[in-house]
PDB file of N, H, CA, C and O in Angstrom:
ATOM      1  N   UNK A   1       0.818  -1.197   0.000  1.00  0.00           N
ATOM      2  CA  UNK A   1       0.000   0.000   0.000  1.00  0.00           C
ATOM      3  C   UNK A   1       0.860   1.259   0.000  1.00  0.00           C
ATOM      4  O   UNK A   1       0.410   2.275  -0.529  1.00  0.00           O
ATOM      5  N   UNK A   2       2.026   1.255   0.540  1.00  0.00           N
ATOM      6  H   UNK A   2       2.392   0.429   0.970  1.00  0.00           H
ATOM      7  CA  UNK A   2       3.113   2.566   0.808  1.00  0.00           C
ATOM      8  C   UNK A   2       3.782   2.133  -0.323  1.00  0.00           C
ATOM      9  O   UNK A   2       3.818   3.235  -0.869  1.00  0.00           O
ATOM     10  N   UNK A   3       4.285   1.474  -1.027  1.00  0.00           N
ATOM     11  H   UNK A   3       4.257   0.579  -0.583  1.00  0.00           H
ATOM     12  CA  UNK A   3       4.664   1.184  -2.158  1.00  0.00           C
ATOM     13  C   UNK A   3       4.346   1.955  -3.518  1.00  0.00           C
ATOM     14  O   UNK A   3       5.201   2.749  -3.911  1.00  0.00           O
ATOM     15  N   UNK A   4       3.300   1.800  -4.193  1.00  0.00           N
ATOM     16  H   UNK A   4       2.605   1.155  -3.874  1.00  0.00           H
ATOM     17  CA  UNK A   4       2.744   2.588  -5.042  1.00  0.00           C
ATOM     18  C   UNK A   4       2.865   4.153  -5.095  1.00  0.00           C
ATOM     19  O   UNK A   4       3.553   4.775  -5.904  1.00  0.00           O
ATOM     20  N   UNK A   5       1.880   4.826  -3.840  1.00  0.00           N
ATOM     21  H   UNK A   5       1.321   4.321  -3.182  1.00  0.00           H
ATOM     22  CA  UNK A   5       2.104   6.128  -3.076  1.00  0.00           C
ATOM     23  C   UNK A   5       3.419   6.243  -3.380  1.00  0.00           C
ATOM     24  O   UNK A   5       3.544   7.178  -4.171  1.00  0.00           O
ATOM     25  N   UNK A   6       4.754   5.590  -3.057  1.00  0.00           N
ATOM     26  H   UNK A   6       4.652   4.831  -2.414  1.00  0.00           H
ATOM     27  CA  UNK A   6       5.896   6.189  -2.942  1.00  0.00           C
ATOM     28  C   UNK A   6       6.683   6.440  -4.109  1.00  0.00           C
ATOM     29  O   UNK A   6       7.654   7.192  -4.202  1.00  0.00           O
ATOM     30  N   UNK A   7       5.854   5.321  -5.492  1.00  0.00           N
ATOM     31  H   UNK A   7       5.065   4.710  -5.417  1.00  0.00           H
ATOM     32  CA  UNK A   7       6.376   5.318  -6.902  1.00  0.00           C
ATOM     33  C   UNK A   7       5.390   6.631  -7.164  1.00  0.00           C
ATOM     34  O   UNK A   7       6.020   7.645  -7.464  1.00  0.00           O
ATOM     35  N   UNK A   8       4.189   6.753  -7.111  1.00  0.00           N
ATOM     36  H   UNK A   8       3.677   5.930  -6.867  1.00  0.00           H
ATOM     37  CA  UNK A   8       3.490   8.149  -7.559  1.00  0.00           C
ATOM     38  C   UNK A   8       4.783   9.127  -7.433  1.00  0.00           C
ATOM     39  O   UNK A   8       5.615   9.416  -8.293  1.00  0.00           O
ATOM     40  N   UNK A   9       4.672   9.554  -6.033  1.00  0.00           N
ATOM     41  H   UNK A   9       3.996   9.319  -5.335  1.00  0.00           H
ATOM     42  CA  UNK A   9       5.757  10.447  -5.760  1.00  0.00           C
ATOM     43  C   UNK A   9       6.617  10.703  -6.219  1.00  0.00           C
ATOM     44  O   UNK A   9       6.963  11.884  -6.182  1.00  0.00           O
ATOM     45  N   UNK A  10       7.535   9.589  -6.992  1.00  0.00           N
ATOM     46  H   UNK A  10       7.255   8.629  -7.022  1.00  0.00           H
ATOM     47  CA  UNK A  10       9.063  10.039  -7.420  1.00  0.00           C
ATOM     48  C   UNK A  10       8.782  10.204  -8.779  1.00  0.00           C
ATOM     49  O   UNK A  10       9.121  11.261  -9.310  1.00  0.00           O
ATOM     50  N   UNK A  11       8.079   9.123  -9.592  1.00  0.00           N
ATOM     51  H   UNK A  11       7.803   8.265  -9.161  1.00  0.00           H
ATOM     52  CA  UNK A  11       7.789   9.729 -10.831  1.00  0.00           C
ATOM     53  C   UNK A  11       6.571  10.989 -11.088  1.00  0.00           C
ATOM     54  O   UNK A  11       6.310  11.351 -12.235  1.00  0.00           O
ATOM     55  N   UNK A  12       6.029  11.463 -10.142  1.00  0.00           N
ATOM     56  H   UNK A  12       6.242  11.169  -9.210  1.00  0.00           H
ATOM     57  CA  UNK A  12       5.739  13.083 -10.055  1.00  0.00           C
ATOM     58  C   UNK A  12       6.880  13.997 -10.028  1.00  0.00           C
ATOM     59  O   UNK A  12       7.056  14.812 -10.934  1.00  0.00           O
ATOM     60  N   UNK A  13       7.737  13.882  -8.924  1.00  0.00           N
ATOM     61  H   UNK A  13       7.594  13.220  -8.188  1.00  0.00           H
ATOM     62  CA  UNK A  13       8.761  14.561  -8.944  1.00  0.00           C
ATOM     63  C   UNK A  13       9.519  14.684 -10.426  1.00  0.00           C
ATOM     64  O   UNK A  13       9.663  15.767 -10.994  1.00  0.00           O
ATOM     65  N   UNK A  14       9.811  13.879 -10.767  1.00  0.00           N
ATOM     66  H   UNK A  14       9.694  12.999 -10.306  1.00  0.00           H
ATOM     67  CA  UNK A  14      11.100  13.400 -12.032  1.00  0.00           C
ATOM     68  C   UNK A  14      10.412  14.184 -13.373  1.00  0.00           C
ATOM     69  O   UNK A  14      11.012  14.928 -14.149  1.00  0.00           O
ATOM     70  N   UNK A  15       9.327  13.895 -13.408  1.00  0.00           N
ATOM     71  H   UNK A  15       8.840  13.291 -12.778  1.00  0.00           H
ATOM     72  CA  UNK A  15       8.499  14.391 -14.625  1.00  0.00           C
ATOM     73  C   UNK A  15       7.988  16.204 -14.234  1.00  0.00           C
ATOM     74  O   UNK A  15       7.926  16.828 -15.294  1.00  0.00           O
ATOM     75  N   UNK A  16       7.795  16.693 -13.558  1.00  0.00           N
ATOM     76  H   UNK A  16       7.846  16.187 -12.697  1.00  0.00           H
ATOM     77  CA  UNK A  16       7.836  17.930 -12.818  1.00  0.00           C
ATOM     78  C   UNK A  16       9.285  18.180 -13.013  1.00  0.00           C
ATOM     79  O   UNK A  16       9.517  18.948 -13.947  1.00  0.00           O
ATOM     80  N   UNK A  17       9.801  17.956 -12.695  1.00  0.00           N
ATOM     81  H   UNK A  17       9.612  17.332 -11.936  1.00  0.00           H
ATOM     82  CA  UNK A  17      11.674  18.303 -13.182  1.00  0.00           C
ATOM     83  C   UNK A  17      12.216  18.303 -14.595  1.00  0.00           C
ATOM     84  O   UNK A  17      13.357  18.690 -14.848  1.00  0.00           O
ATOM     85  N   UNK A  18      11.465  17.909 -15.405  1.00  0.00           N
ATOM     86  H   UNK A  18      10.538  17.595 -15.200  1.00  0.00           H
ATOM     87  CA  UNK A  18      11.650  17.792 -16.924  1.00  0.00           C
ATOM     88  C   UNK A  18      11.251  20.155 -17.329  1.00  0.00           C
ATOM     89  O   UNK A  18      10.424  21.027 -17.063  1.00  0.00           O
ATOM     90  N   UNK A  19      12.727  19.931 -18.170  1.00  0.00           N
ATOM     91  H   UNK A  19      13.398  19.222 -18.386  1.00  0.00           H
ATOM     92  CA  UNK A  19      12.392  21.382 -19.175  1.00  0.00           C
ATOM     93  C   UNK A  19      11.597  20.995 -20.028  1.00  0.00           C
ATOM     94  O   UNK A  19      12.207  20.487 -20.969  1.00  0.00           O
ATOM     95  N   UNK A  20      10.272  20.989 -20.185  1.00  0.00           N
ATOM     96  H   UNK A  20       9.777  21.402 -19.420  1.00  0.00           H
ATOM     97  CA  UNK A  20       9.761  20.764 -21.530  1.00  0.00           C
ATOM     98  C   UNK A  20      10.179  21.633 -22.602  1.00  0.00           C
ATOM     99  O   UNK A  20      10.597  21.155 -23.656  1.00  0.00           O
ATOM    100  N   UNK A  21      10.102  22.802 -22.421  1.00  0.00           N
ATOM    101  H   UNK A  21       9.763  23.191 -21.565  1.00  0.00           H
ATOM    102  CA  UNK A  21       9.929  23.841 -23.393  1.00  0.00           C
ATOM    103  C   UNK A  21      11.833  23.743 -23.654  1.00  0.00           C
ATOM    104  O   UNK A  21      12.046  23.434 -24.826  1.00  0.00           O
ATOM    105  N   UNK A  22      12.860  23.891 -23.023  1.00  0.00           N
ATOM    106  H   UNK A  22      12.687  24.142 -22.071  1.00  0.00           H
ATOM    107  CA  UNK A  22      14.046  23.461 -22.994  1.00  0.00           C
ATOM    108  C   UNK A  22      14.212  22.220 -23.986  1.00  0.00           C
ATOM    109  O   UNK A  22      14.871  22.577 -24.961  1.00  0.00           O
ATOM    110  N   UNK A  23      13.832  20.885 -24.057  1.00  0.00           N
ATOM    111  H   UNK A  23      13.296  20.594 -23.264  1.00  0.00           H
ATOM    112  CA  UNK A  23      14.044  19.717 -24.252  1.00  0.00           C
ATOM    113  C   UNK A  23      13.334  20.161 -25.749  1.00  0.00           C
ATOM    114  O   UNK A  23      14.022  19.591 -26.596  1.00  0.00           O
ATOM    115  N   UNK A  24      12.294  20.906 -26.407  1.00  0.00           N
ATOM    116  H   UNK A  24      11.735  21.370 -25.719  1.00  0.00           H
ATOM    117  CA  UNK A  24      11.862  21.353 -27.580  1.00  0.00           C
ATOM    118  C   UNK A  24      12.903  21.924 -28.467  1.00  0.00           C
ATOM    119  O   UNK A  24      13.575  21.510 -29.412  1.00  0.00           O
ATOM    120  N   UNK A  25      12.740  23.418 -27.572  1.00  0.00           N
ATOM    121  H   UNK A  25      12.194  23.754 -26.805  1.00  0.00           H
ATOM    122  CA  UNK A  25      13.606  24.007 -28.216  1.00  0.00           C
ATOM    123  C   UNK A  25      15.292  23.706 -28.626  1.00  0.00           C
ATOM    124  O   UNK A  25      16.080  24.379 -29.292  1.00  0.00           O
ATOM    125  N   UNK A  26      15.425  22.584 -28.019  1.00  0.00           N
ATOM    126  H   UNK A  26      14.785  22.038 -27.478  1.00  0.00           H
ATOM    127  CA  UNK A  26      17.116  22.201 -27.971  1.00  0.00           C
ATOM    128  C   UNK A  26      16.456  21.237 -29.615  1.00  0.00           C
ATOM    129  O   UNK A  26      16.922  21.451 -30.734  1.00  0.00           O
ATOM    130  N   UNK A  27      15.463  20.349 -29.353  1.00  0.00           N
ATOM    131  H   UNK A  27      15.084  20.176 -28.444  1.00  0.00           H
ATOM    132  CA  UNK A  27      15.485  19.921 -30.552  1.00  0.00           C
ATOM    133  C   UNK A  27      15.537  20.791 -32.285  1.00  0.00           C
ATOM    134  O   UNK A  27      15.937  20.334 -33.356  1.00  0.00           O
ATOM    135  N   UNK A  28      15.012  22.038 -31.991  1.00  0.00           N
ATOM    136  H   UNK A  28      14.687  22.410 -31.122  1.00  0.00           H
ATOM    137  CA  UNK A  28      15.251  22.833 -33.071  1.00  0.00           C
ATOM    138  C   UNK A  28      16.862  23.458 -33.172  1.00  0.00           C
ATOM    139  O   UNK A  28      17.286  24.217 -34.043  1.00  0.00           O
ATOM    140  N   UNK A  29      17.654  22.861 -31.938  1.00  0.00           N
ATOM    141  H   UNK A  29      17.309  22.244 -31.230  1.00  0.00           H
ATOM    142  CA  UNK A  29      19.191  23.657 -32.382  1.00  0.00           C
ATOM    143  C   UNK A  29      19.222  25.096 -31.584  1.00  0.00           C
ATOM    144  O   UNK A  29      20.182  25.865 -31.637  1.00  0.00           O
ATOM    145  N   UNK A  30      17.897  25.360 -30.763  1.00  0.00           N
ATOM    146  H   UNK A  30      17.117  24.736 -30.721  1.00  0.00           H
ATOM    147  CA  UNK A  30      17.768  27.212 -29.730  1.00  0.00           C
ATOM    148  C   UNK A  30      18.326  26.295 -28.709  1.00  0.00           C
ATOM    149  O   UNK A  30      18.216  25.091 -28.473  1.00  0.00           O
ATOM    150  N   UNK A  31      19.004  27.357 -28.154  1.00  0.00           N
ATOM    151  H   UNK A  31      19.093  28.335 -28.346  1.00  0.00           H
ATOM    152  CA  UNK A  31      19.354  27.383 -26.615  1.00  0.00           C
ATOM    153  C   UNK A  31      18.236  28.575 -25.810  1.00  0.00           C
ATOM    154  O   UNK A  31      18.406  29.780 -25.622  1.00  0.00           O
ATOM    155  N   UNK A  32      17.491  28.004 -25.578  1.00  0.00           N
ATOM    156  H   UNK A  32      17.354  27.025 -25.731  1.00  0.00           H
ATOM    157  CA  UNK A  32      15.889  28.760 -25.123  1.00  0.00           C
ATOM    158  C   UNK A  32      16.538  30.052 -23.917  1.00  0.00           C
ATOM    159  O   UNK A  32      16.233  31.244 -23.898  1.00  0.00           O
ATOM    160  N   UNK A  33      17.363  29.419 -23.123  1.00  0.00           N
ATOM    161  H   UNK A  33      17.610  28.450 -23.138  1.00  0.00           H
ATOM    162  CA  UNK A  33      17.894  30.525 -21.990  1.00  0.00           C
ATOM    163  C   UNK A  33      18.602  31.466 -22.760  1.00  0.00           C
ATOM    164  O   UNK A  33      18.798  32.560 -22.231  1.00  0.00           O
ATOM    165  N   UNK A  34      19.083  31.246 -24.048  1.00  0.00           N
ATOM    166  H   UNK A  34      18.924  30.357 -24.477  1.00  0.00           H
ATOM    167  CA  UNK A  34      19.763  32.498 -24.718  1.00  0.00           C
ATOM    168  C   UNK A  34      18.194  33.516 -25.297  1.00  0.00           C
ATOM    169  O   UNK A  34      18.358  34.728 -25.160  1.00  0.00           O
ATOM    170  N   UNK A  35      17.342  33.255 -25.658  1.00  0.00           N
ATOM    171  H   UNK A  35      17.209  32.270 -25.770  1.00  0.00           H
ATOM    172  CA  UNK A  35      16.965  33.909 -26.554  1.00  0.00           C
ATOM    173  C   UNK A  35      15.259  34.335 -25.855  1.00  0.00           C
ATOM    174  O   UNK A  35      14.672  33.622 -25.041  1.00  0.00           O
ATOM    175  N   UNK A  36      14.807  35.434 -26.329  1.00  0.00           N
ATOM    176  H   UNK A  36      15.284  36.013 -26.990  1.00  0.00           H
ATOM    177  CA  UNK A  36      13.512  35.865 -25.966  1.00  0.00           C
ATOM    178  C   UNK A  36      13.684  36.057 -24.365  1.00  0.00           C
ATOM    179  O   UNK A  36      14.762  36.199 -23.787  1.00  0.00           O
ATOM    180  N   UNK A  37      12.675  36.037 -23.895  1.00  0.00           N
ATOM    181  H   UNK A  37      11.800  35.922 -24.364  1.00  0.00           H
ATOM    182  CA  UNK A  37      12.068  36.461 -21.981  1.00  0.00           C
ATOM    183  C   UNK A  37      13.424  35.429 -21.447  1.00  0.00           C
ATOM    184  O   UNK A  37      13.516  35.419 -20.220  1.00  0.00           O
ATOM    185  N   UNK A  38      14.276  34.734 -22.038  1.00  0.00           N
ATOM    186  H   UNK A  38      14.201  34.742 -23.035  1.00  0.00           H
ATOM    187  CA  UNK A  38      15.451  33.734 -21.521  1.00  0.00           C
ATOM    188  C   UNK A  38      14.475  32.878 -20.483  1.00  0.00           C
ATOM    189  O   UNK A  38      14.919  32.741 -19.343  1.00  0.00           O
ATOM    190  N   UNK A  39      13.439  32.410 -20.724  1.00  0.00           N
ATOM    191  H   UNK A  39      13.078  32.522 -21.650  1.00  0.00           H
ATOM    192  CA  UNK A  39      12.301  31.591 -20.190  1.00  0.00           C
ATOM    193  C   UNK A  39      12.234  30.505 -20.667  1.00  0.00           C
ATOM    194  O   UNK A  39      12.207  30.684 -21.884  1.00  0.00           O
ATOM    195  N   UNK A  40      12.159  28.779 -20.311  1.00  0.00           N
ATOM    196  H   UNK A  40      12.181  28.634 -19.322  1.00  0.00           H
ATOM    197  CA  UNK A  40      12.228  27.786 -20.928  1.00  0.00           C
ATOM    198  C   UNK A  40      10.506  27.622 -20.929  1.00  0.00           C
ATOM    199  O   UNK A  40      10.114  26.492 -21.219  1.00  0.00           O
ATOM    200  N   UNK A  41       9.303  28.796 -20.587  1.00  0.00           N
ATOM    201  H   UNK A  41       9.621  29.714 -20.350  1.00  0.00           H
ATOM    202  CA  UNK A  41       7.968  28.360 -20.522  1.00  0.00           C
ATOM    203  C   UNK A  41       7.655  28.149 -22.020  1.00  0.00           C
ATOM    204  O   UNK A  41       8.344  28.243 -23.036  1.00  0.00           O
ATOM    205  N   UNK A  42       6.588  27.885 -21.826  1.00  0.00           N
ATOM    206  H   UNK A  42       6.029  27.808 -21.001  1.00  0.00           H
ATOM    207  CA  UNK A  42       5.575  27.840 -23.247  1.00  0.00           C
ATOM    208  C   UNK A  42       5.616  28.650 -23.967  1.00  0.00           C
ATOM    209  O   UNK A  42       6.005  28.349 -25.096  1.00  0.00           O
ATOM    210  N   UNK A  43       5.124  30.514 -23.605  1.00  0.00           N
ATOM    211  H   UNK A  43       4.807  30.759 -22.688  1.00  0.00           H
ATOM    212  CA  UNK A  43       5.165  31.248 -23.874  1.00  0.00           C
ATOM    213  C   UNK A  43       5.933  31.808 -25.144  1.00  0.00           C
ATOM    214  O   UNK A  43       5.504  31.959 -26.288  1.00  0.00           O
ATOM    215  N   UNK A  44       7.338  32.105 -24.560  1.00  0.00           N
ATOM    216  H   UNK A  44       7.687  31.982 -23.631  1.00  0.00           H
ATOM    217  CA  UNK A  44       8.494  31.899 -24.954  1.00  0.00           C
ATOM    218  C   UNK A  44       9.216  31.104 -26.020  1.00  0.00           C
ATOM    219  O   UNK A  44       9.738  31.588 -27.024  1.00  0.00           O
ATOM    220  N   UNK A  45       9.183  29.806 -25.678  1.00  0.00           N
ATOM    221  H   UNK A  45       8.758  29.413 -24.862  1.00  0.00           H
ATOM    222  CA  UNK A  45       9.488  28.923 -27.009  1.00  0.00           C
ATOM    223  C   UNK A  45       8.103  29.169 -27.945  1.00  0.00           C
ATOM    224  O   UNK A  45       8.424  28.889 -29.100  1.00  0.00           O
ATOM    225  N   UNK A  46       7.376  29.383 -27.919  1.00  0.00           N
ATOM    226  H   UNK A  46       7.115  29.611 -26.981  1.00  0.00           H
ATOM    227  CA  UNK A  46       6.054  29.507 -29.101  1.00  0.00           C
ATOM    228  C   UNK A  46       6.435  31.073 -29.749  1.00  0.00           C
ATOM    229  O   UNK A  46       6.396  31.211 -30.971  1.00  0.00           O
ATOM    230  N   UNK A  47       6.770  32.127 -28.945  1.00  0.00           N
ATOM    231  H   UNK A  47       6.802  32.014 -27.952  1.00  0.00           H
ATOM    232  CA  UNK A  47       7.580  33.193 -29.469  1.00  0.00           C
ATOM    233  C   UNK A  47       8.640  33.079 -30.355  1.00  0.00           C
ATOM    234  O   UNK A  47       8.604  33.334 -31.559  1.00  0.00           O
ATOM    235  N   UNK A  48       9.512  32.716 -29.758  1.00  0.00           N
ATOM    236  H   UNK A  48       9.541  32.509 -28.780  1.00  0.00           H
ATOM    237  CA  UNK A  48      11.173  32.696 -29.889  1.00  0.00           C
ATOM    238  C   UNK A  48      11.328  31.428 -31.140  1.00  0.00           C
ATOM    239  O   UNK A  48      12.216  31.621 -31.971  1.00  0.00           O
ATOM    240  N   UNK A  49      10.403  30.037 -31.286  1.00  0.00           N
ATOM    241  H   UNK A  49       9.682  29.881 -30.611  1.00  0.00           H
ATOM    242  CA  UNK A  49      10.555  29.243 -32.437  1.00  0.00           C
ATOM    243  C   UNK A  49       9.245  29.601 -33.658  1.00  0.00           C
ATOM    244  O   UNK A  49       9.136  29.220 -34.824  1.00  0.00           O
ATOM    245  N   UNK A  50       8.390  30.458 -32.843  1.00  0.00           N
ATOM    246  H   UNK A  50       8.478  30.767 -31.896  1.00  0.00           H
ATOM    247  CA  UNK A  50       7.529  31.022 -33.837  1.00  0.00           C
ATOM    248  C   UNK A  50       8.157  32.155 -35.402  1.00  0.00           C
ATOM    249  O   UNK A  50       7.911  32.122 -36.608  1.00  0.00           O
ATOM    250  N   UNK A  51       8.952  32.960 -34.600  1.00  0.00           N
ATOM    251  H   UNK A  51       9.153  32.987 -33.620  1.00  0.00           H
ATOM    252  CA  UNK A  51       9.531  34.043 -35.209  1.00  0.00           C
ATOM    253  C   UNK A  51      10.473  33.017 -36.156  1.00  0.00           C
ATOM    254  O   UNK A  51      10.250  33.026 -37.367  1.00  0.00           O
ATOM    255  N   UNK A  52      11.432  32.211 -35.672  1.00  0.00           N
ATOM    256  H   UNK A  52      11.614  32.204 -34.688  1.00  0.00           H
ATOM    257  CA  UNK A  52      12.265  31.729 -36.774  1.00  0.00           C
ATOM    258  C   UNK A  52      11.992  30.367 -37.553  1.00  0.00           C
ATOM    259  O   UNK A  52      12.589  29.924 -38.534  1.00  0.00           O
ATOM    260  N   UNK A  53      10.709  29.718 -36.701  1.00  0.00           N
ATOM    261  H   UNK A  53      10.224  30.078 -35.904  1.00  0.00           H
ATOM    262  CA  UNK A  53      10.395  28.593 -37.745  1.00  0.00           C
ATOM    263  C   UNK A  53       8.819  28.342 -38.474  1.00  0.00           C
ATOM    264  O   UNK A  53       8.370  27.372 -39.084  1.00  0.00           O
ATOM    265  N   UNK A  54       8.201  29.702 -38.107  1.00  0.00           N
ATOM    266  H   UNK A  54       8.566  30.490 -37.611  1.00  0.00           H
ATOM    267  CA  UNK A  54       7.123  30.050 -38.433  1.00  0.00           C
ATOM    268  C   UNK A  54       5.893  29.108 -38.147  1.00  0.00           C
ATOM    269  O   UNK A  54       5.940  28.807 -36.954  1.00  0.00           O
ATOM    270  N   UNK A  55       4.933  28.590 -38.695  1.00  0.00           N
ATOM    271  H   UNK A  55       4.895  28.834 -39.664  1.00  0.00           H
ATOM    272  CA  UNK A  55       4.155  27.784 -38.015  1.00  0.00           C
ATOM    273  C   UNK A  55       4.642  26.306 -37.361  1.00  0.00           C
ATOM    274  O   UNK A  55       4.043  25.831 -36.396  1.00  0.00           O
ATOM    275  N   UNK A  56       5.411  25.855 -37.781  1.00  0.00           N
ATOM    276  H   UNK A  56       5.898  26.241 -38.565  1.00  0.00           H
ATOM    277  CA  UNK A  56       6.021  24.514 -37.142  1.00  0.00           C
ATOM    278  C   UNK A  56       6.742  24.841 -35.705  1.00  0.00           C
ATOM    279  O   UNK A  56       6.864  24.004 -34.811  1.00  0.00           O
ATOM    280  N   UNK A  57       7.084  25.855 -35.651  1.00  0.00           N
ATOM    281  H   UNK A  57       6.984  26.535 -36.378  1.00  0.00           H
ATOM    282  CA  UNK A  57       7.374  26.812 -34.136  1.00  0.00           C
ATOM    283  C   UNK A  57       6.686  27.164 -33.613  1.00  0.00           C
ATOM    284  O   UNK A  57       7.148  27.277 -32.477  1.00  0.00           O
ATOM    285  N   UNK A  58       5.374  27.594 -33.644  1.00  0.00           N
ATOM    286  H   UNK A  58       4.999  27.502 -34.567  1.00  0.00           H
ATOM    287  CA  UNK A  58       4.409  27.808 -32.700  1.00  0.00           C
ATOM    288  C   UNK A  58       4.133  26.812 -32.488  1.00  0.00           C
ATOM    289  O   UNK A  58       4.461  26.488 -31.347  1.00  0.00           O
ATOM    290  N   UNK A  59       3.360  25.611 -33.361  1.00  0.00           N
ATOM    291  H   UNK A  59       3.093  25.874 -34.288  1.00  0.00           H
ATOM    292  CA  UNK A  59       3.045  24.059 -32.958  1.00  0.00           C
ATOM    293  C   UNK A  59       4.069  23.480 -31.792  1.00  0.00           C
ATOM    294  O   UNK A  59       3.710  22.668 -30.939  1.00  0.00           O
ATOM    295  N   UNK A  60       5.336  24.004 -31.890  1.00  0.00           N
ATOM    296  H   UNK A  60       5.628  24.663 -32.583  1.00  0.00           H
ATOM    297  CA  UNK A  60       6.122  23.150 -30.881  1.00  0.00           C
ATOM    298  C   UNK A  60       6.092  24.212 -29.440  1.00  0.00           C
ATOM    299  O   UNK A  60       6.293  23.699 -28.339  1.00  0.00           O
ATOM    300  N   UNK A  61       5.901  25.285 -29.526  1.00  0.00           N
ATOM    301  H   UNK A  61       5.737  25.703 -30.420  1.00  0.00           H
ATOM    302  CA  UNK A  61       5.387  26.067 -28.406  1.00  0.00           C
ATOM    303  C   UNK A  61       4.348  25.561 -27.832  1.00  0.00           C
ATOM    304  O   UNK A  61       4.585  25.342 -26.644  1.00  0.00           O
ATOM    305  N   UNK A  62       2.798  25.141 -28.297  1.00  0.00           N
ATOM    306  H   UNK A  62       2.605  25.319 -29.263  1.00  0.00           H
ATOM    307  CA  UNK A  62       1.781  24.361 -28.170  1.00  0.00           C
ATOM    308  C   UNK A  62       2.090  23.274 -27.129  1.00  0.00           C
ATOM    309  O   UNK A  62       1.590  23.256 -26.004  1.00  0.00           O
ATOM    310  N   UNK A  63       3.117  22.208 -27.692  1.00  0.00           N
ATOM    311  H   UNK A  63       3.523  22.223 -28.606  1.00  0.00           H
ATOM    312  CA  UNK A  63       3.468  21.067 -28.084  1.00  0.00           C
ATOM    313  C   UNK A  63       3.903  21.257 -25.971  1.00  0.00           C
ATOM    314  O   UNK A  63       3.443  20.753 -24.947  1.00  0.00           O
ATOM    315  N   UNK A  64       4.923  22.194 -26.278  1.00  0.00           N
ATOM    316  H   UNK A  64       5.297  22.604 -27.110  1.00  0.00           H
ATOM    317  CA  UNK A  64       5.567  22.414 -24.468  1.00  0.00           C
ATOM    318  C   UNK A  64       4.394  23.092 -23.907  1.00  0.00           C
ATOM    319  O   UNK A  64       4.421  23.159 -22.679  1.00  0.00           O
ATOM    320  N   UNK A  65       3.458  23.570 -24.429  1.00  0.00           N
ATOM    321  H   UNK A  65       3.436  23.516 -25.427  1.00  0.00           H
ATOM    322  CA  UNK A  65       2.378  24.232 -23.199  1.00  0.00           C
ATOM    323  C   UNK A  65       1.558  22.884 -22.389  1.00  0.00           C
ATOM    324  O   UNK A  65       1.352  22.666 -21.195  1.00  0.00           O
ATOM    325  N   UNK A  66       1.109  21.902 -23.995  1.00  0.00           N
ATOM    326  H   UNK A  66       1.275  22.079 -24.965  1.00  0.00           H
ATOM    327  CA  UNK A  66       0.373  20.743 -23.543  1.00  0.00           C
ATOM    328  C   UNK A  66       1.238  19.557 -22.755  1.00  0.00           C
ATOM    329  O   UNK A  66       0.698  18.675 -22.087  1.00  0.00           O
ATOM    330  N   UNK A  67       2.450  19.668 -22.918  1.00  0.00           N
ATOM    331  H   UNK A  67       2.888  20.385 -23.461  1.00  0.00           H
ATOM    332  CA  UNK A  67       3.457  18.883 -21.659  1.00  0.00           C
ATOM    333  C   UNK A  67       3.204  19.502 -20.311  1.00  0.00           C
ATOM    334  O   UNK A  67       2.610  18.834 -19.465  1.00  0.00           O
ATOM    335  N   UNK A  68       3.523  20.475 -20.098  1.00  0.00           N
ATOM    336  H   UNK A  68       4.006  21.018 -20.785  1.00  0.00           H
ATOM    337  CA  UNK A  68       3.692  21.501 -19.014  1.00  0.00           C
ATOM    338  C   UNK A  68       2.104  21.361 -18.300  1.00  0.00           C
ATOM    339  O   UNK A  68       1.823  21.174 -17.116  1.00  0.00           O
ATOM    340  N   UNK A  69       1.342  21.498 -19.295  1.00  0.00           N
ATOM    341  H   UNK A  69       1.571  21.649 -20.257  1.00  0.00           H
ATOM    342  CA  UNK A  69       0.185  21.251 -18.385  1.00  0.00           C
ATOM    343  C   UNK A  69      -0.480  19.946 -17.575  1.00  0.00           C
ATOM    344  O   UNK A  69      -1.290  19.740 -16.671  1.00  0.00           O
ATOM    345  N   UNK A  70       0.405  19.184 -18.503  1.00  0.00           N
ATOM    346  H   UNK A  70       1.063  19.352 -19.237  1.00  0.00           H
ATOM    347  CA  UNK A  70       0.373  18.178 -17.833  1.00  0.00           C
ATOM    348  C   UNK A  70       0.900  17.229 -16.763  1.00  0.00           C
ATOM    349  O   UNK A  70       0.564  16.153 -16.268  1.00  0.00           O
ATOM    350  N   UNK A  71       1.948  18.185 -16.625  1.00  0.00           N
ATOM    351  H   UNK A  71       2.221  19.059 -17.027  1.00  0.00           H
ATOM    352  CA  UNK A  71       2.755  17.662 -15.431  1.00  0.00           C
ATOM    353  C   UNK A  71       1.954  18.385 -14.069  1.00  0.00           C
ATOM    354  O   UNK A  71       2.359  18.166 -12.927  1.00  0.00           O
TER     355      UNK A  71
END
């Protein structure tokens, strides 16, 4: 019974500790802390990969909002 509870917990933690918007934007080749609000949020990468990859950059802004919200 304390078992489970204690796996919730760590894989809450671990996944809550994930950069989403970081782990995106690295896939396009941005270093997200260099560029725009230097914010790894949603916001930000949907800005910052919007401007240089035009709609396939906002989709991946999206892409880290719907991670993020889900953690």
């Amino acid at each position: 019974m304390f078992l489970p509870l204690l796996l919730a917990a760590l894989i809450g933690y671990f996944l809550g500790a994930l950069p989403f918007g970081w782990l995106i934007a690295r896939k396009f080749g941005i270093n997200i802390f260099e560029h725009g609000s230097k914010n790894p949020g949603a916001t930000n990468v949907k800005r910052v990969l919007g401007e240089k990859f035009g709609a396939k950059g906002k989709r991946a802004g999206d892409v880290a909002f719907f991670l993020d919200a889900l953690k």
